[in-house]
C-alpha positions, 0 to 999 in steps of 0.5 A: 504573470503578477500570480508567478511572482507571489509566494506559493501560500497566495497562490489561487491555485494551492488555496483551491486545492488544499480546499478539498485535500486539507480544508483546514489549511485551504481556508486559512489560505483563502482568508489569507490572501486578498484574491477573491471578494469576501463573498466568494470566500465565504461561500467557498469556505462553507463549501470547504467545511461541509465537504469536510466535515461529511468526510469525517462523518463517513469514518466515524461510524465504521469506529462506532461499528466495531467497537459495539461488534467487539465486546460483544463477540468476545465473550462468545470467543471461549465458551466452555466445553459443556456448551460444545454440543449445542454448536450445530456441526457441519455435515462433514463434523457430524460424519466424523464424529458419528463413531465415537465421543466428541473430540477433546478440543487441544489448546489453541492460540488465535493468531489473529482475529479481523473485524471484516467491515462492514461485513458482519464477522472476524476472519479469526485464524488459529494456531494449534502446536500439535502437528497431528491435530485430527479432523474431528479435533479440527472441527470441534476448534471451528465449532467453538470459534463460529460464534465469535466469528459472526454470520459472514466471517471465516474460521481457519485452523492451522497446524505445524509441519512435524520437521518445522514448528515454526510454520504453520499451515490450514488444515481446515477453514469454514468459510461460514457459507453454508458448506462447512468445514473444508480440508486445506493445504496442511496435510499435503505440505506435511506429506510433501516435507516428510519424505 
């Protein structure tokens, strides 16, 4: 009963708490009321502090991590057209390619490229303006961004509707897995749309 008439700030209760929610403020509180003996306190206080501290060791090398992964990669993210044929295609770009020239790579915008921690690559997505963008074209954009994308990341290149160039849809994605550069959504909503 004497516990419900004091203030919450010295309260058993909110000291323990805020201990491992906000240690900060858990210790001032702990120190602050006169609840508990001096070695209690002290131990509860260590107790407190190395909880905290693991928490913020944890978080510190993800930040590490992608900050050593991005200037690395980014240099790889537009290498020039010369270094196109070295980029080993997939099996369905070299069946598209095999009757003529390497395909000329259009302008393209990367709408978004995300560290995917802790894994080891960006899921970059592309945006290209050209609503009649071909496969073969589609392929060499994948070929060129693999590198920057790592070894577990994903390439996807998207295309606008021909009556609506604001939305964009996939029309191909390389998951990085092994089975190349897969078809997507775009040309079955463009088909969809133009009738």
């Amino acid at each position: 009963m004497v516990q419900d008439s004091l203030p919450w700030y010295h309260r058993r209760g909110w000291a323990f708490a805020l201990l491992f929610f906000f240690p900060p403020l858990g210790i001032a509180l702990l120190w602050w009321g006169q609840h508990l003996q001096r070695n209690m306190r002290i131990g509860l206080t260590v107790a407190s502090a190395l909880f905290f501290l693991g928490i913020l060791a944890q978080s510190k090398p993800q930040a590490t991590t992608r900050a050593e992964v991005s200037p690395v990669a980014e240099p790889k993210a537009t290498p020039p057209t010369s270094a196109m044929p070295d980029v080993t295609p997939s099996p369905t770009a070299a069946s598209q390619n095999s009757t003529g020239p390497e395909p000329v790579v259009p302008p393209y915008d990367v709408a978004e490229d995300v560290d995917l921690a802790p894994k080891k690559g960006h899921r970059i997505l592309v945006n290209v303006r050209e609503p009649d963008l071909t496969d073969a074209q589609c392929v060499a954009i994948v070929a060129r961004l693999r590198p920057r994308a790592g070894q577990e990341g994903q390439v996807a290149v998207r295309i606008p509707l021909h009556n609506d160039q604001s939305r964009f849809f996939p029309l191909c994605v390389d998951n990085l897995d092994g089975q190349g550069v897969q078809e997507s959504t775009a040309r079955q909503m463009q088909r969809a749309l133009d009738k």
